[in-house]
N, C-alpha and C positions, 0 to 999 in steps of 0.2 A: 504493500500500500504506500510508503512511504518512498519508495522509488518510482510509481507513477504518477507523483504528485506534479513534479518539476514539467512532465510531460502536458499533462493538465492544464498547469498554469500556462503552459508554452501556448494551446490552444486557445483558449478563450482571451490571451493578448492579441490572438489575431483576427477577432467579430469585430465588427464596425457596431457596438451597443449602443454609440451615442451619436448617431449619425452624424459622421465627419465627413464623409461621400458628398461631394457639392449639388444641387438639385437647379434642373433650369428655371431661369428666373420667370417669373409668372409675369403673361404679355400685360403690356399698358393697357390699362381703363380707356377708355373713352374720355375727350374734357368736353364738357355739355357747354356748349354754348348759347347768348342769347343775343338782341340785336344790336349790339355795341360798336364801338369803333375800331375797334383792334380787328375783331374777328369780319366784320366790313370792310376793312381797308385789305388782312388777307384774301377775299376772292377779288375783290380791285385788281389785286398784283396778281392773282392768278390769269385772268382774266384778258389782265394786258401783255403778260408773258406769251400767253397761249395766240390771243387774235388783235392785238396790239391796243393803243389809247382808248381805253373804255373808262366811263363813271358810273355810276350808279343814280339810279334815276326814281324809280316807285318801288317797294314793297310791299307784298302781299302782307294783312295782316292775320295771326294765326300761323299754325303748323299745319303742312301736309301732311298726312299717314300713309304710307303705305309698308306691307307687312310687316309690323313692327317698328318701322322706323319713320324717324321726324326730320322733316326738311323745310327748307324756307324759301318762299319764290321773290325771284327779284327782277327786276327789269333792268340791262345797263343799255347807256348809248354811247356810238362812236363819239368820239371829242373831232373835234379840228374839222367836219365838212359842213356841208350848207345841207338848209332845213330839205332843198328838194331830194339830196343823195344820202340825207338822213337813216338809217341802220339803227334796228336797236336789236336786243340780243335776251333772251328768256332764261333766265340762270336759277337751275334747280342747287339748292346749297345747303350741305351736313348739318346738324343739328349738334351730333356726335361727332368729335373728331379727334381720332389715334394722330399724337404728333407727327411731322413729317410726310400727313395722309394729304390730299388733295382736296380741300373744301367745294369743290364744284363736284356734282354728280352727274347734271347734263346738262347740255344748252340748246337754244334752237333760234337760230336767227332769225329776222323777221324783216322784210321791206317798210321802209315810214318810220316813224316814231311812234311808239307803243304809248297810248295817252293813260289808261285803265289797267287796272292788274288788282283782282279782286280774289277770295277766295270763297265757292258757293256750296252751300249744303243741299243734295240732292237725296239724300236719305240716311236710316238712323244711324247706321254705321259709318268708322273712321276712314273707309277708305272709299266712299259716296260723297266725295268731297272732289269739285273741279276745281279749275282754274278758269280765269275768264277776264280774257283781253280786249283793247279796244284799241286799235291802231289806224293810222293817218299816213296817208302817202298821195302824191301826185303825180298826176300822167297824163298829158298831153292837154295841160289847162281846166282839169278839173280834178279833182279832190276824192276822192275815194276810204272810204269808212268802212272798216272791216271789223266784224267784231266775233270771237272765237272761246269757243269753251275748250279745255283742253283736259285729256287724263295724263295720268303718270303714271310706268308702267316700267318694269325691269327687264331688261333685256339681256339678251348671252352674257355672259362671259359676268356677269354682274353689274354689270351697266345700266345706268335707266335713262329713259325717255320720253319725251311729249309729244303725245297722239292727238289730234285733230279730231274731235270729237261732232263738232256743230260750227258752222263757219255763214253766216250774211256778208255779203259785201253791197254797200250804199257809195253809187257815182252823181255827184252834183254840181250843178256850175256855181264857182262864184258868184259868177255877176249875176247870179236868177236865185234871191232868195228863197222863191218858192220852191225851188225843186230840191229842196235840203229836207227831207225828213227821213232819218234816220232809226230804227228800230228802238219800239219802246219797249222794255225788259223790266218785265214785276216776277213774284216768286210766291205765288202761294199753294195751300194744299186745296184742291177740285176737286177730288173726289171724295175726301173726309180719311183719307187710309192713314194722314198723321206724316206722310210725306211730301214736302212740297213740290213744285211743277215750275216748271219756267214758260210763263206767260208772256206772250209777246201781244200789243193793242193792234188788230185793226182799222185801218182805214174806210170807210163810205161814203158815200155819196146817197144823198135824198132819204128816205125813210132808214130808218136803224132796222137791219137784219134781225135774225131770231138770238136772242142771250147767247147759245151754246158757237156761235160763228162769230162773235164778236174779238173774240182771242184765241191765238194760234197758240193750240198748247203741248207742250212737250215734256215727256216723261221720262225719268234717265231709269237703264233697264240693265240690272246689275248683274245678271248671266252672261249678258255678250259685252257688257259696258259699252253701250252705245245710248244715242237719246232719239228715243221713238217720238214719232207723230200721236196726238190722242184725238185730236176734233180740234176744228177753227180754222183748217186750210184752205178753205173756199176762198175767203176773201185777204189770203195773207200773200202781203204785194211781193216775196221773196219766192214765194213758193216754188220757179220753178229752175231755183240754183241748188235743189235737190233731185235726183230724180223720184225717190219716193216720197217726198214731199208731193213731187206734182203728182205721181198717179194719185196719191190718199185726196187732195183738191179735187181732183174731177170725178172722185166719187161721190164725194161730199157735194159739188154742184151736177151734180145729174140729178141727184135726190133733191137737191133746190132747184130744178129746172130750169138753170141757166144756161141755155145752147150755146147763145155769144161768146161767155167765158171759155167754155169745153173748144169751141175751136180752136181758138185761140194758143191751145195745150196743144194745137199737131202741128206737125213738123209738113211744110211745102216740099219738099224734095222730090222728084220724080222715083227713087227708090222706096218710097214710103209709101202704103195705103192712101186713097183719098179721104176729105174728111168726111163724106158721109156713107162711108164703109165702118168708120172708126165709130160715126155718133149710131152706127146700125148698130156694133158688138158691144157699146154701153146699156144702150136701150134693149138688148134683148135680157138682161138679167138683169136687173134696180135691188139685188140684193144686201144686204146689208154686209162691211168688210167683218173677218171673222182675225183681230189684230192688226199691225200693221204690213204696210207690205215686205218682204223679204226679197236683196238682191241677189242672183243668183252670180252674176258675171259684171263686171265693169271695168273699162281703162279710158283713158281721157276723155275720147267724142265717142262711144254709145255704151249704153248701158242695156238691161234686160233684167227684169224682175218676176214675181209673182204674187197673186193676194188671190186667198180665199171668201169669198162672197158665200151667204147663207141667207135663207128666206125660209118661211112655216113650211116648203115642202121639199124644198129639195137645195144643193149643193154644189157651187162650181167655180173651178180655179180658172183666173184671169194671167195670162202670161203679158207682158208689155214689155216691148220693145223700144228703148227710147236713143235717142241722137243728139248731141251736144251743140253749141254754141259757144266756141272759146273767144272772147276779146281779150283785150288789154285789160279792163275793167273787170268781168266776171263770166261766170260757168253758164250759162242757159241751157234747159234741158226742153226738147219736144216728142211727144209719142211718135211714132213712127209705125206702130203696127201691134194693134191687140188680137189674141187668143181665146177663145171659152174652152173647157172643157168640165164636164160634168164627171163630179165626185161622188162616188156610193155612200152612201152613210153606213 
């Protein structure tokens, strides 16, 4: 016993018992920041590092959410050019940031000077939250007013990005003040669900239309994250710089018996249907739409959709084929060619 004691001792000098073994160092926190000047003046210099003399201009108030994480929107513009070749720039910015990290998450330039930078609640959840811009530019002596709700959204590689959710563009001349009316944007809850809607005011002329066509209203639809059409497109003067804007319109005025307006929705082209082949495939089903329409295919000048119509007896899907109108200015969409076909129940 007393001979393998020494052995013993020899053993147990060589356990690391008190952990002397060095452990990797536990990574850095996050430092939380909020809207100060140090942490402002960093995406500044980011900013100008990356796309040269920029300031900073508006601030969204509020944080954006998206999975987990808080960001902050900011507007900058170029410094040193003139208001016509004006530039401003959409800068998604950390909330969180690990030292040495990059405080810009994404940007997205924009022609004009961005005037508005809001942030909108479109339902009860953090990340039913848009962005919504109101930008100014000019081109060829008149003035053009765009206004844009935007998502934020994560892309590869961990990168995120701002999607183009809902876009109006308004062209007017100076020198004709009348022709300056611009979309009017309110925000309430229409159907009582506790979520609100983005209401846009129309326009009339001579007697006031029925309550439910009074406002073009739109619903943000949190499966696909897009912003549906609900009712009010008949007489909404934008309507047809969508293309599912304009088909859900000339449903809505077929059932209000306005022929004048409905032509007005088809495209002249000799490629296209005439129009009263077109006002024959409305007039044959006045069914009521079953949702909004859904596009099946589209790239810049034509588009193709679908909407389901339903009535007390029976079922039928509308195909529409529609053709674009690009100017300087904006996108105009015209039918070109409707389909019936009849659905089983």
């Amino acid at each position: 016993m007393r001979r393998s004691l020494p052995l013993l001792l020899l053993l147990l000098s060589t356990c690391d018992w008190f952990g002397s073994r060095k452990e990797a160092p536990a990574p850095e926190k996050p430092v939380q920041f909020s809207e100060d000047p140090a942490y402002l003046a960093m995406v500044r210099d980011r900013m100008t590092q990356e796309r040269g003399p920029w300031d900073r201009y508006l601030s969204a108030g509020g944080n954006l959410v998206r999975e987990g994480r808080r960001f902050k929107a900011y507007v900058f513009l170029r410094q040193g050019i003139s208001i016509q070749q004006m530039q401003s720039v959409l800068v998604l910015g950390k909330t969180e940031l690990v030292p040495g990290e990059s405080p810009v998450a994404a940007t997205r330039e924009l022609e004009g000077t961005v005037h508005e930078l809001h942030l909108v609640r479109l339902g009860p959840d953090l990340d039913q939250h848009l962005l919504f811009t109101t930008q100014g530019r000019q081109v060829s002596g008149y003035h053009v007013i765009t206004s844009v709700y935007w998502d934020v959204r994560e892309a590869p590689r961990g990168r995120w990005e701002f999607r183009e959710v809902w876009k109006v563009s308004h062209a007017y001349d100076p020198t004709i003040p009348e022709s300056y009316s611009p979309p009017d944007f309110h925000y309430w809850d229409v159907d009582d669900d506790g979520v609100q809607e983005i209401v846009v005011t129309n326009p009339w002329k001579g007697a006031p239309p029925p309550w439910r066509y009074r406002w073009a209203v739109f619903r943000w639809h949190p499966p696909y994250r897009r912003l549906v059409p609900l009712r009010g497109l008949a007489l909404f003067p934008f309507r047809d710089q969508e293309p599912d804007w304009l088909v859900w319109s000339v449903l809505e005025q077929q059932r209000m018996q306005q022929a004048d307006e409905l032509v007005r929705a088809f495209a002249t082209s000799p490629s296209c249907d005439p129009s009263p082949a077109l006002l024959q495939a409305l007039a044959y089903f006045p069914g009521q739409p079953e949702g909004p329409p859904v596009i099946l295919d589209r790239d810049e000048r034509s588009c193709r959709l679908r909407a389901d119509l339903a009535s007390a007896k029976e079922r039928m899907r509308m195909q529409v084929e529609l053709v674009a109108d690009v100017s300087p200015f904006t996108t105009r969409w015209r039918i070109c060619r409707i389909q019936l076909f009849r659905l089983r129940r």
